[in-house]
C-alpha positions as protocol buffer text, in pm:
chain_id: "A"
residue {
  index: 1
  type: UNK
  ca { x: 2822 y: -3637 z: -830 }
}
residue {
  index: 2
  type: UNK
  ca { x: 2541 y: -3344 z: -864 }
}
residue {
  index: 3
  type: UNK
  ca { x: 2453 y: -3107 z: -585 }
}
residue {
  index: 4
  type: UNK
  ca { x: 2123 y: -3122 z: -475 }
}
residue {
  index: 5
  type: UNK
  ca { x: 1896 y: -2878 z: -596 }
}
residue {
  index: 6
  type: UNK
  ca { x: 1873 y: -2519 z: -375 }
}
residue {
  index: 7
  type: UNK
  ca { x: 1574 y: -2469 z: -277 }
}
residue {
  index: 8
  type: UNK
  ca { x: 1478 y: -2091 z: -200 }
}
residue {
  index: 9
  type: UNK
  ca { x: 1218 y: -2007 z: 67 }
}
residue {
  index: 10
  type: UNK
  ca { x: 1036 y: -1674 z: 90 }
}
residue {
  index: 11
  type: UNK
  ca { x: 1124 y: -1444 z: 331 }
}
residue {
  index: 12
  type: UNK
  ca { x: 779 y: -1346 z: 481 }
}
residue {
  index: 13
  type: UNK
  ca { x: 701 y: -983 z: 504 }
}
residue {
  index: 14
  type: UNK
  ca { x: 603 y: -826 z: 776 }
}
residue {
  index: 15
  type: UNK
  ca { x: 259 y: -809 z: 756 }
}
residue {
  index: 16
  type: UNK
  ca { x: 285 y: -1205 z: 707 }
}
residue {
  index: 17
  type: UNK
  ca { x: 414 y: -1236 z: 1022 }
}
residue {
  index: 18
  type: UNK
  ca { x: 196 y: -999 z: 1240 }
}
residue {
  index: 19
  type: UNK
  ca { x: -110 y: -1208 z: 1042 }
}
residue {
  index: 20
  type: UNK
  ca { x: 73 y: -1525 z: 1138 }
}
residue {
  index: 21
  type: UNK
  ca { x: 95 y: -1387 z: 1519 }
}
residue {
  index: 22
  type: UNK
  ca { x: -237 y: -1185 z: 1500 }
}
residue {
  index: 23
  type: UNK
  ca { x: -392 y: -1582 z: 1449 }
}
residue {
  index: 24
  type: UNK
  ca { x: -212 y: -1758 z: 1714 }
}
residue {
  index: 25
  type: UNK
  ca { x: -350 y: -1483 z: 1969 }
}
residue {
  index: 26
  type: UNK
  ca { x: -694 y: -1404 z: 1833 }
}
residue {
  index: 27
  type: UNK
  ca { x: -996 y: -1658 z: 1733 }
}
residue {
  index: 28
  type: UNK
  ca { x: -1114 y: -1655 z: 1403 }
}
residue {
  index: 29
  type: UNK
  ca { x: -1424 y: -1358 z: 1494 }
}
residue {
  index: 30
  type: UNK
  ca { x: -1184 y: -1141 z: 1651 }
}
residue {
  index: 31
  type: UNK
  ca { x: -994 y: -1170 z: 1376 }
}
residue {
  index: 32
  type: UNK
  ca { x: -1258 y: -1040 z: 1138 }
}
residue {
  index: 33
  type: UNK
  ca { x: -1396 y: -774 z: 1375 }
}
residue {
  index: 34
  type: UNK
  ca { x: -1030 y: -619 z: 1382 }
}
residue {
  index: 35
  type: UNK
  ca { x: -1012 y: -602 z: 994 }
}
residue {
  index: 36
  type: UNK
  ca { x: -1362 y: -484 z: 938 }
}
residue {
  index: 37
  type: UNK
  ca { x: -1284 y: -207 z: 1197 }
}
residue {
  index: 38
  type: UNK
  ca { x: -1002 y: -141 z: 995 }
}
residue {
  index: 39
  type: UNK
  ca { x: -1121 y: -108 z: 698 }
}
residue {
  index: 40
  type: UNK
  ca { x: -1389 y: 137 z: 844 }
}
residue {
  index: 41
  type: UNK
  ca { x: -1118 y: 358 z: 943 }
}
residue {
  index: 42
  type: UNK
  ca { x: -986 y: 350 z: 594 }
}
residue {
  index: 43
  type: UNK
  ca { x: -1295 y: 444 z: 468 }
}
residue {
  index: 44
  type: UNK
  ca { x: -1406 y: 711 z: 709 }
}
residue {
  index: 45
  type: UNK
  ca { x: -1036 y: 860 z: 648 }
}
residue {
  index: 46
  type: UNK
  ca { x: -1118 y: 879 z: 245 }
}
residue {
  index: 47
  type: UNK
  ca { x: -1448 y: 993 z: 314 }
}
residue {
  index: 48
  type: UNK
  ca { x: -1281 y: 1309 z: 522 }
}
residue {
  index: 49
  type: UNK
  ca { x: -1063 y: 1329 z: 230 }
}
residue {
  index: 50
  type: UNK
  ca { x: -1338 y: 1361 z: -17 }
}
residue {
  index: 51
  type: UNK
  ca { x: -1536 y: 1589 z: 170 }
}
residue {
  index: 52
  type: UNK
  ca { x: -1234 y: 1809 z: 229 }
}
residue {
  index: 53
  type: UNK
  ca { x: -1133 y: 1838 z: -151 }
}
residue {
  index: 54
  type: UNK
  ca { x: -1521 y: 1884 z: -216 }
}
residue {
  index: 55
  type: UNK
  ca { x: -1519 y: 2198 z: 44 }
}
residue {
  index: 56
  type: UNK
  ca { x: -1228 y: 2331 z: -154 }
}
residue {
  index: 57
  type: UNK
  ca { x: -1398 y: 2323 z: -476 }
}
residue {
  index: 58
  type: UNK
  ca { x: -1680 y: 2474 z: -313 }
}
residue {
  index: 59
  type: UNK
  ca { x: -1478 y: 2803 z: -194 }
}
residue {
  index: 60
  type: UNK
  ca { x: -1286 y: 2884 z: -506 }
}
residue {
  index: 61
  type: UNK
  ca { x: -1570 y: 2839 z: -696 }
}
residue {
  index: 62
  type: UNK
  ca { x: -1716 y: 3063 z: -463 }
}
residue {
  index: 63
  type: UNK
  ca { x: -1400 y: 3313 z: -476 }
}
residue {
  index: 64
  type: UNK
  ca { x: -1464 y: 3304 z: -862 }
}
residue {
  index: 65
  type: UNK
  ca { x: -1793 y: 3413 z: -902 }
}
């Protein structure tokens, strides 16, 4: 006789399975409103980022003059 074949299943990660939570708890629009804020937060953070590498440049080219 042959053994059935093995099936293997995914382990979800983690963020699969605060998504998979985060949809049971939250309607679609919050959902989206969450994510969007998120992303704004990324963005602002590179944005600081930029603007703080860009006032470096700014003083040592300053310093070098």
């Amino acid at each position: 006789m042959q053994a059935p074949p093995v099936r293997a299943t995914a382990i979800p990660s983690f963020t699969d399975a605060l998504r998979a939570v985060e949809s049971l708890l939250m309607s679609g629009g919050q959902r989206t409103a969450r994510r969007n804020a998120w992303t704004s937060v990324l963005e602002d953070r590179r944005r600081a980022k930029d603007r703080v590498e860009a006032q470096r440049f700014y003083e040592r080219s300053a310093d070098g003059s």
